[in-house]
Backbone bond lengths (Angstrom), bond angles and torsions (degrees), N, CA, C in turn:
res aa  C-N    CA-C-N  psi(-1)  N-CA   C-N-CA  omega(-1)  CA-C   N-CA-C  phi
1 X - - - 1.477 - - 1.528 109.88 -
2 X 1.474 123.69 128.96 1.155 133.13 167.41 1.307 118.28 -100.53
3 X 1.382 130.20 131.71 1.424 141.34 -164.19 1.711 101.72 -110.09
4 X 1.151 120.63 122.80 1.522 119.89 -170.23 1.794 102.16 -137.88
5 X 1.457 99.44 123.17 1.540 98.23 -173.38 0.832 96.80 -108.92
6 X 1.713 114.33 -169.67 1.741 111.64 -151.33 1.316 142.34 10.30
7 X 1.710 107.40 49.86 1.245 117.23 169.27 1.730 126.35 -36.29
8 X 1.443 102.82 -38.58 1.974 106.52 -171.69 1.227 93.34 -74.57
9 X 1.356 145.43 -12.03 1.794 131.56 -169.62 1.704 101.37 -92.13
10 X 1.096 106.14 171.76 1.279 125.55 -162.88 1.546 110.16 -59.86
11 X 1.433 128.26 -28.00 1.371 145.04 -163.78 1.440 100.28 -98.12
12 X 1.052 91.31 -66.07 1.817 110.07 -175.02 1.518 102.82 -43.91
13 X 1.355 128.95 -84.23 1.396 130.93 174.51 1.607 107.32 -23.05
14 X 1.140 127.20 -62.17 1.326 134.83 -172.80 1.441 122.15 -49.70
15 X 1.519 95.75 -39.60 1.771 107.11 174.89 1.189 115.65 -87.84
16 X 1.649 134.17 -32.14 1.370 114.48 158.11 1.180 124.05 -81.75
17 X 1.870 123.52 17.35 1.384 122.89 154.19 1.705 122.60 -66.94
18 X 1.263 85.18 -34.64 1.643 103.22 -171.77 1.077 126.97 -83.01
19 X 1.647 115.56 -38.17 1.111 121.77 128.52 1.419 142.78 4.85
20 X 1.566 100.74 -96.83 1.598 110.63 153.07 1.384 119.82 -63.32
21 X 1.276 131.13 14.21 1.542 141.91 153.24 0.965 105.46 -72.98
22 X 1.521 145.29 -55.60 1.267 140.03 -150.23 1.653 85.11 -116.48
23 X 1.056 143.78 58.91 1.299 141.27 -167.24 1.758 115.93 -12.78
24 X 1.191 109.06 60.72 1.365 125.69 158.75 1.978 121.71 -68.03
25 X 0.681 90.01 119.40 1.667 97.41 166.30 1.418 118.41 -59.17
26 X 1.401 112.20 105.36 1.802 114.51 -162.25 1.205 91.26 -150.90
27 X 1.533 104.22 165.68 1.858 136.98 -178.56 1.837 79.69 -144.44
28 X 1.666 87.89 135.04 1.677 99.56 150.03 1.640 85.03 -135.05
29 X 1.689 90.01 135.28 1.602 102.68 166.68 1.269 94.37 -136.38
30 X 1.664 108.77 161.65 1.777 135.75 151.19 1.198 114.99 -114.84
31 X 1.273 104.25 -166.39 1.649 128.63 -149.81 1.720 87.91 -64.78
32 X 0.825 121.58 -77.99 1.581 112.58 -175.83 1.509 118.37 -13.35
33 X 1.526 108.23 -63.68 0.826 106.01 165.80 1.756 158.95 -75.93
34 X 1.702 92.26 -15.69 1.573 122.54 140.63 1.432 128.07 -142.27
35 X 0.957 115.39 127.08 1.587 118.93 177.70 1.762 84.68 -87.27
36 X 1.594 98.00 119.78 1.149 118.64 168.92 1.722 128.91 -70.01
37 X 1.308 97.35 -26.18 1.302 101.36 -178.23 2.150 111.46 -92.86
38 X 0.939 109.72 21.97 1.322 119.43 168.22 1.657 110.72 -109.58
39 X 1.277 98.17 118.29 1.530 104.33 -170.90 1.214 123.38 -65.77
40 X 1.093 107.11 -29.07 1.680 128.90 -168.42 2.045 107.50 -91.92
41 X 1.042 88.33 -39.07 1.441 102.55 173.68 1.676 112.44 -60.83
42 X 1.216 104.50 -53.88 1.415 135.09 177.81 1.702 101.48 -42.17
43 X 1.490 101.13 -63.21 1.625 121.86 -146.06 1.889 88.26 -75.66
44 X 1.233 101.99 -57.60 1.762 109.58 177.07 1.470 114.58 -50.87
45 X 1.755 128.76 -56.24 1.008 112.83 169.07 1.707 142.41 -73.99
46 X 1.667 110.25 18.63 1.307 125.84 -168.31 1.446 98.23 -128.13
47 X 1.383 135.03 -38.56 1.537 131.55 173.44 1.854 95.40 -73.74
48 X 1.083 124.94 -41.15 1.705 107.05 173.88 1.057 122.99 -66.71
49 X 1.465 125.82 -37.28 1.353 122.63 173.92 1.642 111.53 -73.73
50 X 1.358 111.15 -26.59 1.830 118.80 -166.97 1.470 100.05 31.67
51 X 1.406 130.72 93.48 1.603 150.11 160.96 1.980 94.15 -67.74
52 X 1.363 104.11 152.59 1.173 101.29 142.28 1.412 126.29 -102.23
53 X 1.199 128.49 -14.84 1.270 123.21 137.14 1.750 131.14 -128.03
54 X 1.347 118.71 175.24 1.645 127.01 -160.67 1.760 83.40 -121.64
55 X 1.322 131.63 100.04 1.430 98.92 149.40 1.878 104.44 -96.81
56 X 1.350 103.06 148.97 1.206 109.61 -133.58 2.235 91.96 -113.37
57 X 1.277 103.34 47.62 1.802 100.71 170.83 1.108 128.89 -34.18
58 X 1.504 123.08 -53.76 0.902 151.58 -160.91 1.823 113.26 -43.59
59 X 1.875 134.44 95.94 1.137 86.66 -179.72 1.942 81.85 -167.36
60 X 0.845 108.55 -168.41 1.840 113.37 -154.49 1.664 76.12 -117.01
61 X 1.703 95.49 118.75 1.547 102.29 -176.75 1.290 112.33 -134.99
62 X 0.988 121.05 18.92 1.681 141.93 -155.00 1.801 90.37 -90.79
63 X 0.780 142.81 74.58 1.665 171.08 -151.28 2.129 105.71 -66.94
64 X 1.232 90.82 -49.08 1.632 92.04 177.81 1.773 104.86 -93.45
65 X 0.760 125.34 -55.25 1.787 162.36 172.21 1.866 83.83 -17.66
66 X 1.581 116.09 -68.25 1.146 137.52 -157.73 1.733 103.18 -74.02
67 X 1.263 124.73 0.31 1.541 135.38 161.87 1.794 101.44 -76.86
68 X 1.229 127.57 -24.61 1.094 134.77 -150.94 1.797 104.30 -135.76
69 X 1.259 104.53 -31.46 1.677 103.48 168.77 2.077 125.21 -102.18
70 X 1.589 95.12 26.91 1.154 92.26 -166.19 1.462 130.60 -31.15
71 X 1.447 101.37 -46.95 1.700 104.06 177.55 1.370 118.44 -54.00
72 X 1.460 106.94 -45.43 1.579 94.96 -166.24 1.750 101.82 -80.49
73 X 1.491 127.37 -47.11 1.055 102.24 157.80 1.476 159.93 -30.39
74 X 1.561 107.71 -23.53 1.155 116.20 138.90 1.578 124.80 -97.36
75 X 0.514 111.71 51.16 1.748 107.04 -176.31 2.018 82.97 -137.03
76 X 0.854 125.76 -50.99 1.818 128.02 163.36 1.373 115.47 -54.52
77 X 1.370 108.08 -57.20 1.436 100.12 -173.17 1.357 125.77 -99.50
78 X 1.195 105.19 -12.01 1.556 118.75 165.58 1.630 122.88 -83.27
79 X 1.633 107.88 -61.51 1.024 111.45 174.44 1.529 118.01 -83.84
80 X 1.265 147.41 -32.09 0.914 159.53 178.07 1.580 99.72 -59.35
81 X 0.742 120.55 -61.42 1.973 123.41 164.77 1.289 110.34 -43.60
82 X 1.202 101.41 -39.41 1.763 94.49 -163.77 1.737 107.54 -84.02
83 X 1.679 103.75 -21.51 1.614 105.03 177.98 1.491 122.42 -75.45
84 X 1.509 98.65 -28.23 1.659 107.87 168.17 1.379 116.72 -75.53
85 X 1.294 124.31 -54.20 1.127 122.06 165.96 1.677 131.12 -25.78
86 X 1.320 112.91 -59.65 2.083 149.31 155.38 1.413 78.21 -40.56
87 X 1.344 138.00 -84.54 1.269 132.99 -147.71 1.674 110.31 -54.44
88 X 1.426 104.53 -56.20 1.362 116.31 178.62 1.554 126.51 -56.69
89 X 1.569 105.35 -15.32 1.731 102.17 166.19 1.120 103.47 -99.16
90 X 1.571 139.88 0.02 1.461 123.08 154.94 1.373 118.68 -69.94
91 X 0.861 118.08 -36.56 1.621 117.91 170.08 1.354 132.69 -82.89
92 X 1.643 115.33 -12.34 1.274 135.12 178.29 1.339 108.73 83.94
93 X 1.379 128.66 3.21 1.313 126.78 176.17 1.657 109.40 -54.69
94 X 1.771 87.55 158.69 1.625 101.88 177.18 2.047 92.32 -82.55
95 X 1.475 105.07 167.58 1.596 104.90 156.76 1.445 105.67 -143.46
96 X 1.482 117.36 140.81 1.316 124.30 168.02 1.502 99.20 -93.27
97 X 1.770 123.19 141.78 0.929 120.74 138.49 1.021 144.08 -166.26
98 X 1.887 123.26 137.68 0.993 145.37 -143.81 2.016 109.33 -49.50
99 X 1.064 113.46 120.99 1.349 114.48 167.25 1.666 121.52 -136.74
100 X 0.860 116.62 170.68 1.863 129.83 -162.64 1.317 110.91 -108.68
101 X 1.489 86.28 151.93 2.062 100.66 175.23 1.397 108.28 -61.05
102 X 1.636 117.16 -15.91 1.517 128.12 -139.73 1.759 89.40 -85.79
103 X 1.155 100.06 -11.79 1.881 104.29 -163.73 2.288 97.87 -69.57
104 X 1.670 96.77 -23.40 1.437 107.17 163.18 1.224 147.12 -91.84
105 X 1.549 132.74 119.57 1.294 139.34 -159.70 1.953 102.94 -54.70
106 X 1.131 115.31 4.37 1.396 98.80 -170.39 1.348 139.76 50.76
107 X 1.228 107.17 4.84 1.553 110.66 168.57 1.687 128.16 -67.52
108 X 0.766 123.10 -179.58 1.603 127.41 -156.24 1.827 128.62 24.01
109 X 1.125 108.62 -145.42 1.533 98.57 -178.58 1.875 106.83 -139.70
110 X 1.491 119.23 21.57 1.164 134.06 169.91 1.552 108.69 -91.94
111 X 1.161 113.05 149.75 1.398 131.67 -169.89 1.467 95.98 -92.66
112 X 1.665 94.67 110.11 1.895 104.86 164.31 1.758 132.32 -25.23
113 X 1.043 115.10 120.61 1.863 102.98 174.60 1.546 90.67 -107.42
114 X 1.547 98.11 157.32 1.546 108.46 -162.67 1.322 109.76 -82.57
115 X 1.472 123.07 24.03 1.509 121.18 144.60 1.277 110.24 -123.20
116 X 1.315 115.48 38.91 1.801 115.64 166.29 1.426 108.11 -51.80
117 X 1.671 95.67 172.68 1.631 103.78 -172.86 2.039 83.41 -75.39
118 X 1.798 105.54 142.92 1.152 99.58 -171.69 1.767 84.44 -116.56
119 X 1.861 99.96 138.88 1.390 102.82 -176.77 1.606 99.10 -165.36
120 X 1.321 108.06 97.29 1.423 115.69 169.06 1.188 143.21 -67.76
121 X 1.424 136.01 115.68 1.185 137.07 -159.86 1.330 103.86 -77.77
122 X 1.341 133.09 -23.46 1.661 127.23 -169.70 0.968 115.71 -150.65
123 X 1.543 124.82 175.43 1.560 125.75 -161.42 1.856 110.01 -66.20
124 X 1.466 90.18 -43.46 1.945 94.77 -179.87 1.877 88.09 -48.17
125 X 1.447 97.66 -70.96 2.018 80.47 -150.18 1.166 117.44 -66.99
126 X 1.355 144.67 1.84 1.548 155.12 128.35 1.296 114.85 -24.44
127 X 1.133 111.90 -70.01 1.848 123.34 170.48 1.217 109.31 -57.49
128 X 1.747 122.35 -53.44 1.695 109.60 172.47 1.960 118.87 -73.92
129 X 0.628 105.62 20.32 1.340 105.32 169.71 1.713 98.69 -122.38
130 X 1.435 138.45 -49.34 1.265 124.19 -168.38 1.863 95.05 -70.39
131 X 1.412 112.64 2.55 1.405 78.01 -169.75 2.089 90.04 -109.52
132 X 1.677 106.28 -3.04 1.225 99.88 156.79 1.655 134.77 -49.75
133 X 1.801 85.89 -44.32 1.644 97.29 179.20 1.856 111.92 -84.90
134 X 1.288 115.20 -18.75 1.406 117.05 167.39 2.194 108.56 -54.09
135 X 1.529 101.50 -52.84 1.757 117.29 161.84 1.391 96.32 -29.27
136 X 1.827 116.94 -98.04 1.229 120.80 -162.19 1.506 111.85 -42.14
137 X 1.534 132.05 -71.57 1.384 121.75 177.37 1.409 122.30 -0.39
138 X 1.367 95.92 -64.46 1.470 111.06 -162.13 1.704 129.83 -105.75
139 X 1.499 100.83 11.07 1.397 89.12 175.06 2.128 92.31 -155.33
140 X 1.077 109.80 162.71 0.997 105.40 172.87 1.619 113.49 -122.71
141 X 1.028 122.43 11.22 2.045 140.33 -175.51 1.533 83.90 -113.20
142 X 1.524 140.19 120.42 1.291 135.01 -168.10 1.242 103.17 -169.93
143 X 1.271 111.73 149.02 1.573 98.95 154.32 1.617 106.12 -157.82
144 X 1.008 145.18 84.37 1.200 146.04 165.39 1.508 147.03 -37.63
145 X 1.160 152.09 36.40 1.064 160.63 176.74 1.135 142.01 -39.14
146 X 1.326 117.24 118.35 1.461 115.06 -160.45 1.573 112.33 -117.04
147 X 1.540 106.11 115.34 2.051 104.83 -174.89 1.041 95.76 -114.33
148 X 1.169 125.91 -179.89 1.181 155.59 178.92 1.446 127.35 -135.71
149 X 0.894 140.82 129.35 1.314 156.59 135.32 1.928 120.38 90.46
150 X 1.136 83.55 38.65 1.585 121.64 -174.05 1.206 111.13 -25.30
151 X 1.717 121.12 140.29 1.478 98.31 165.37 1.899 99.78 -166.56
152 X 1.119 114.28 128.92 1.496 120.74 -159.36 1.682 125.63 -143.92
153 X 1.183 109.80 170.42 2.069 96.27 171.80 1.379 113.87 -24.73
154 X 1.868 81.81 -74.14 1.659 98.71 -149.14 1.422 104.16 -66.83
155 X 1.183 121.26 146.11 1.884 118.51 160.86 1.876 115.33 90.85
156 X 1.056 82.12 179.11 2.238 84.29 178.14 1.030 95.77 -113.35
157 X 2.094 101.29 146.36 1.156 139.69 172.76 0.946 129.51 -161.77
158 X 1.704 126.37 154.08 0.907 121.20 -162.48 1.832 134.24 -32.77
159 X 1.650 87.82 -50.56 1.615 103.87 155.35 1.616 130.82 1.82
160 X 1.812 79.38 -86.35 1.511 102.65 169.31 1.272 142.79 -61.53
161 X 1.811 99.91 -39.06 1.554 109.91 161.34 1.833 122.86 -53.98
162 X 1.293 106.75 -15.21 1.566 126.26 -177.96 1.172 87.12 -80.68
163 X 1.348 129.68 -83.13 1.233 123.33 -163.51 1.292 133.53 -18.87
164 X 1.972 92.06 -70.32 1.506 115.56 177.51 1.586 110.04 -40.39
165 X 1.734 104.09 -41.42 1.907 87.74 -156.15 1.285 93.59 -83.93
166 X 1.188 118.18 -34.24 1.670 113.09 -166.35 1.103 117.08 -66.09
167 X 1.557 128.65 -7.72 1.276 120.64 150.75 1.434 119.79 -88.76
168 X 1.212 124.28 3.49 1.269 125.14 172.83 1.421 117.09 -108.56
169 X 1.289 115.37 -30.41 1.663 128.94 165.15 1.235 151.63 -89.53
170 X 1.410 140.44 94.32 1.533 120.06 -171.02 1.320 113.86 -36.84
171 X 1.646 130.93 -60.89 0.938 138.74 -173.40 1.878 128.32 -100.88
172 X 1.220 107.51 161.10 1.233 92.50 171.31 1.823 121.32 -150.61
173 X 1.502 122.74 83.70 1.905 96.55 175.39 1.659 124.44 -43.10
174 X 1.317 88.30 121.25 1.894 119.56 164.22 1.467 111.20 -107.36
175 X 1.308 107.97 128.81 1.250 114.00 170.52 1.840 112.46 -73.69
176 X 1.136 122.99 122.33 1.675 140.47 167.67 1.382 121.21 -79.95
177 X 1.322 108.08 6.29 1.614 90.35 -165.86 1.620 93.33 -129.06
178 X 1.404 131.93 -1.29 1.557 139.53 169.59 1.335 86.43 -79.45
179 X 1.644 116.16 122.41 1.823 118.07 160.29 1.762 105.17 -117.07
180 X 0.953 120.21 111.73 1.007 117.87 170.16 1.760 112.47 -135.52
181 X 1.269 106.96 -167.53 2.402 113.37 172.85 1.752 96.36 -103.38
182 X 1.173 118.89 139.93 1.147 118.64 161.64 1.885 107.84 -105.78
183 X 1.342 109.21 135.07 1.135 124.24 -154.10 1.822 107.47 -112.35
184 X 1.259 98.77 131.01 1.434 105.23 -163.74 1.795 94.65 -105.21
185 X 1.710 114.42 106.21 1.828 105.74 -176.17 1.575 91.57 -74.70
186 X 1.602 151.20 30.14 1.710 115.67 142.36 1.626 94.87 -71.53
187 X 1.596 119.54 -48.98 1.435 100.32 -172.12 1.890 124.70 -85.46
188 X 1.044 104.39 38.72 1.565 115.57 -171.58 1.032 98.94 -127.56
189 X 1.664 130.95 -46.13 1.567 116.23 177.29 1.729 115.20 -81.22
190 X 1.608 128.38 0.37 1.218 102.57 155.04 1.877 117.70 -58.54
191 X 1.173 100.25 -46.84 1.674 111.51 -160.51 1.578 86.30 -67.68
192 X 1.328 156.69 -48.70 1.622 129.25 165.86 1.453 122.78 -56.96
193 X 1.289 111.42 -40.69 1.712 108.56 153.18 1.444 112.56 -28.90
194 X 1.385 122.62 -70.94 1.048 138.82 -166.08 2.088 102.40 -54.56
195 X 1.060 105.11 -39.56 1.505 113.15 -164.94 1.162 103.71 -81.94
196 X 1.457 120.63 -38.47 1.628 118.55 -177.85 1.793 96.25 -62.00
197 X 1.262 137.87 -32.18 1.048 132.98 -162.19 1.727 122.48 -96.53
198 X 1.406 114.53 9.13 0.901 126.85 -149.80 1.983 104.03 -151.06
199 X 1.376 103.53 154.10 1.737 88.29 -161.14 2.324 86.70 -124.85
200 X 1.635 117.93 57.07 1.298 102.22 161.14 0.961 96.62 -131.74
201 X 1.679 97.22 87.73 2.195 121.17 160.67 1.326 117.43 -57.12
202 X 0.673 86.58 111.89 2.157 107.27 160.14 0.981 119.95 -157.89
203 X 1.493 108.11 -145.10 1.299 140.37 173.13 1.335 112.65 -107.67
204 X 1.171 118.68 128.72 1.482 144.27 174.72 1.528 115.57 -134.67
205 X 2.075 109.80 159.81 1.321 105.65 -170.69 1.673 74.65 -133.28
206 X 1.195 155.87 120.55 1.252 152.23 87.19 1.445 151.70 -22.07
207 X 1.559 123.49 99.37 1.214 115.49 -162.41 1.362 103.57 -165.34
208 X 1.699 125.20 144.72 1.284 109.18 172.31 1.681 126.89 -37.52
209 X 1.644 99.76 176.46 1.820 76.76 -172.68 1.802 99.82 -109.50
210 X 0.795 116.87 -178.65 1.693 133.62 -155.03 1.618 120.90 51.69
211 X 1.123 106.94 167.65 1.742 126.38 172.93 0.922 110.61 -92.30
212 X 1.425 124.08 140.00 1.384 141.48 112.82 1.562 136.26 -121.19
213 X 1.439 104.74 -158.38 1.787 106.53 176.57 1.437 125.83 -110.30
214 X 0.978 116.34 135.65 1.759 98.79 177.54 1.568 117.01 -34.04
215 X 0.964 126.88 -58.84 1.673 146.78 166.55 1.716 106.66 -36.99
216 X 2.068 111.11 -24.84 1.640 93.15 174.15 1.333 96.40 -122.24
217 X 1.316 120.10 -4.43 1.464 112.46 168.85 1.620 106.78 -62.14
218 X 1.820 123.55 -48.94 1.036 116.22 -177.46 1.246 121.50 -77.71
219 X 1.468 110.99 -8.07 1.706 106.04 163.33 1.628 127.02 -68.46
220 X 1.618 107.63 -43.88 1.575 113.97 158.02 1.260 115.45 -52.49
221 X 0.929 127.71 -47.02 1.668 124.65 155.53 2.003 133.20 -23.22
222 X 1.483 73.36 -77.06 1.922 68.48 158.15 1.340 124.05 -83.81
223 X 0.958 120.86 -21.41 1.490 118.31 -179.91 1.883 112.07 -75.06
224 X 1.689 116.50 -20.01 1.181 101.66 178.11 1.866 99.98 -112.06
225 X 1.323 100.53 18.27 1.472 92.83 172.15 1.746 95.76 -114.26
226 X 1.173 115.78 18.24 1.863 109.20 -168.90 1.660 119.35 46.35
227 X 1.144 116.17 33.74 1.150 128.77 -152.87 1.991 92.72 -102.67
228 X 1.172 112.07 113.45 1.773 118.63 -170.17 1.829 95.22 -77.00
229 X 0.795 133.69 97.26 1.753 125.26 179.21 1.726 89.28 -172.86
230 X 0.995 105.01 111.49 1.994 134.69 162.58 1.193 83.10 -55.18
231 X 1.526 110.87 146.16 1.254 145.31 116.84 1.508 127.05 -91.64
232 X 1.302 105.58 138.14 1.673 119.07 -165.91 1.344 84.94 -129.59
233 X 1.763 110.82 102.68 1.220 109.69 150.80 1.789 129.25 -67.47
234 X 1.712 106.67 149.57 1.133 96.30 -179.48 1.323 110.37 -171.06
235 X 1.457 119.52 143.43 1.747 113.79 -151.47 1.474 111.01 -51.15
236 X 1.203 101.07 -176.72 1.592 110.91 162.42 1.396 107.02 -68.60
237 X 1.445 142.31 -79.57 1.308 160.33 -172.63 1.483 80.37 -17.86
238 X 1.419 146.20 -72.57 1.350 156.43 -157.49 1.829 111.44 -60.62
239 X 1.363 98.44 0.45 1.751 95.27 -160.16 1.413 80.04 -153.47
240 X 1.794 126.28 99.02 1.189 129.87 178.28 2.170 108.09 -97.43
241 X 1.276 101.30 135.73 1.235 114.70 164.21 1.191 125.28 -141.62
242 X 1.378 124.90 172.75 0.971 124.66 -169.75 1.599 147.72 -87.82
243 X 1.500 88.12 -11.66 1.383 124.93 161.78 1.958 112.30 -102.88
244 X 1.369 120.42 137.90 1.279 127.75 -169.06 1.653 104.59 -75.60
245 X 0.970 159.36 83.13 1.431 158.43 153.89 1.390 95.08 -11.04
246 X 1.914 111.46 150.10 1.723 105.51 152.92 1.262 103.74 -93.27
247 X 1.050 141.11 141.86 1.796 141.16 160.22 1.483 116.65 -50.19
248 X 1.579 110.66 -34.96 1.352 106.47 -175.92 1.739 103.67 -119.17
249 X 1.238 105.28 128.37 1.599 101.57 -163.74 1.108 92.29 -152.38
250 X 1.572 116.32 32.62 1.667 128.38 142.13 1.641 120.37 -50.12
251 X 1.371 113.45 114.64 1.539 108.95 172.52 1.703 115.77 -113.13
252 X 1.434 94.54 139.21 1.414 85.58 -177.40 1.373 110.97 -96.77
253 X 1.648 112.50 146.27 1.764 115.50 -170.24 1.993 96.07 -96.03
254 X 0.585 127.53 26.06 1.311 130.81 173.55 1.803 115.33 -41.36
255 X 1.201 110.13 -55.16 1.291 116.24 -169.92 1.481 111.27 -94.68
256 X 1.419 109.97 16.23 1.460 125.61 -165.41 1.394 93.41 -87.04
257 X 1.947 106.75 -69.06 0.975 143.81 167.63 1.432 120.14 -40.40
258 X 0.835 113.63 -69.90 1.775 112.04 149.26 1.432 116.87 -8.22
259 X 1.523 102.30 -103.53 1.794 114.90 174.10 1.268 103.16 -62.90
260 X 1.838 132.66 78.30 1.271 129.27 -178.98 1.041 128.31 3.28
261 X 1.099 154.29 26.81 1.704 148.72 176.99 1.044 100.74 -55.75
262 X 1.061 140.03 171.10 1.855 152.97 179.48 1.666 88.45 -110.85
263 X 1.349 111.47 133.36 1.434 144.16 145.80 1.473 113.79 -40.67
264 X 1.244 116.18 124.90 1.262 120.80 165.29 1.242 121.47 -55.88
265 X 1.555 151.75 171.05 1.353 152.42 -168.62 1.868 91.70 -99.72
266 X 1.716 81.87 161.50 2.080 75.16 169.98 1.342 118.19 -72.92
267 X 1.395 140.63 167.68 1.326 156.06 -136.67 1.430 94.12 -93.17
268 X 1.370 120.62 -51.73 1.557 137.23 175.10 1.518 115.64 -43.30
269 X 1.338 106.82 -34.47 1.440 117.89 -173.41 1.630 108.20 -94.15
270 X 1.022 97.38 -44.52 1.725 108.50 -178.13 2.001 105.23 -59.59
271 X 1.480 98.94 -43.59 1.235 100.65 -178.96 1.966 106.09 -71.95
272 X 0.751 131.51 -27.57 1.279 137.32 173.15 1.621 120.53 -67.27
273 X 1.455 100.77 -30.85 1.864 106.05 163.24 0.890 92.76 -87.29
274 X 1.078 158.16 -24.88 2.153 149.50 -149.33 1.809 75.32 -95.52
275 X 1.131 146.81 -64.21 1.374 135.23 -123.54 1.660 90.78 -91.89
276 X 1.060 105.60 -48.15 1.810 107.43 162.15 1.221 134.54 -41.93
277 X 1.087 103.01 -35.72 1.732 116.49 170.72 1.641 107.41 -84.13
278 X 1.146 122.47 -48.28 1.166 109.83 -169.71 1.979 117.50 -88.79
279 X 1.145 101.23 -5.69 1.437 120.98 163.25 1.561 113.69 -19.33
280 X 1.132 127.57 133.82 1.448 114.55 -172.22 1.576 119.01 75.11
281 X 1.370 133.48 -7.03 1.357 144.27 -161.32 1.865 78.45 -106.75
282 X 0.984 120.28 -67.17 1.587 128.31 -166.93 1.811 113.21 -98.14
């Protein structure tokens, strides 16, 4: 039995699709059904079920929001990690869990290895990294994973926000100077499928394969939806928020490749099944 939290988010949905693709024995639950950040709650509903593994979606990702919600953002991603985790060495379960490019300062123009210098620009990747090291503490069956720039059925994303304006807008500012993979979870939850089933724990970075910029991600966008709306690239400095972006949110799959995992498809392609599926939604 596989235990999969935050089923309604974009990841979560995807992995107990796949799941029941390969007819695996799985639960995806949410907050309704556990408030993660209750320890006791946590500990009771994971020793009754005893999973052999937790992949662990579930997590407060709201990126600007979290400049302004510090507590509860950590109280999810800090503590809420750390209760599943506690739970998961009572039962001996493995846990996957989901972590961010954001855990990196973005400096230079080399693609991260998953022991880069780790240095967070904002409250989200602070909390997803302490709740990386909350993981290690406490379990030694692990596997951690870090994507980037996610985008799927369930939930909002960048994707969609393209959509919406570009049918409402001639034009649009994109920031050019964020390079990162935008990552499609149908092809991200085979490779945790794959990990729940399999015992080479670490650290991993998962993500479609090649680079781009927000500014050419949203240009492939209109251009493969025929969608007439400019993009005007334009730095970050030009597009203020409230949370610090990294600029470079290159990850390297090195250790992917290594412990055989299969490579994600390129970003171009992934985005081209995402637009198919959601066809008729917009």
């Amino acid at each position: 039995m596989i235990l999969v939290t935050g089923v309604n988010g974009q990841l979560g949905f995807d992995v107990v699709k796949e799941l029941n693709k390969r007819s695996i024995d799985c639960l995806g639950i949410d907050k309704k059904e556990l408030d993660i950040t209750d320890e006791n709650a946590v500990d009771d509903y994971i020793i009754k079920l005893n999973p052999e593994c937790v992949i662990h979606c579930a997590a407060y990702t709201a990126v600007d929001k979290a400049e302004e919600e510090r507590e509860i953002c950590y109280k999810i991603n800090v503590n809420g990690t750390e209760n599943v985790a506690k739970a998961c060495r009572k039962v001996n379960a493995k846990m996957i869990y989901i972590s961010t490019d954001y855990v990196f300062d973005g400096k230079g123009d080399i693609p991260f290895e998953v022991d880069g210098n780790i240095n967070p620009l904002s409250v989200y990747g602070k909390t997803k990294y302490e709740g990386e090291l909350k993981v290690k503490e406490n379990l030694n069956k692990y596997f951690i994973v870090r994507v980037s720039w996610v985008f799927g059925l369930n939930g909002n994303n960048f994707v969609k926000t393209m959509l919406k304006l570009g049918k409402e807008k001639e034009s649009l500012n994109v920031v050019c100077d964020q390079i990162g993979s935008p990552t499609y979870t149908a092809d991200l939850a085979p490779i945790l499928c794959h990990m729940a089933q399999s015992e080479k724990y670490g650290v991993y970075h998962a993500t479609n394969e090649g680079f781009c910029s927000w500014a050419e991600f949203a240009t492939e966008i209109m251009k493969k939806t025929g969608l007439n709306c400019r993009i005007n690239p334009i730095p970050t400095s030009e597009y203020k928020t409230k949370a610090i972006r990294p600029l470079n949110s290159r990850l390297s799959k090195r250790s992917l490749e290594e412990d055989g995992f299969d490579l994600l498809p390129r970003w171009e392609k992934a985005l081209e099944r995402y637009l198919k599926e959601i066809r008729g939604l917009f």
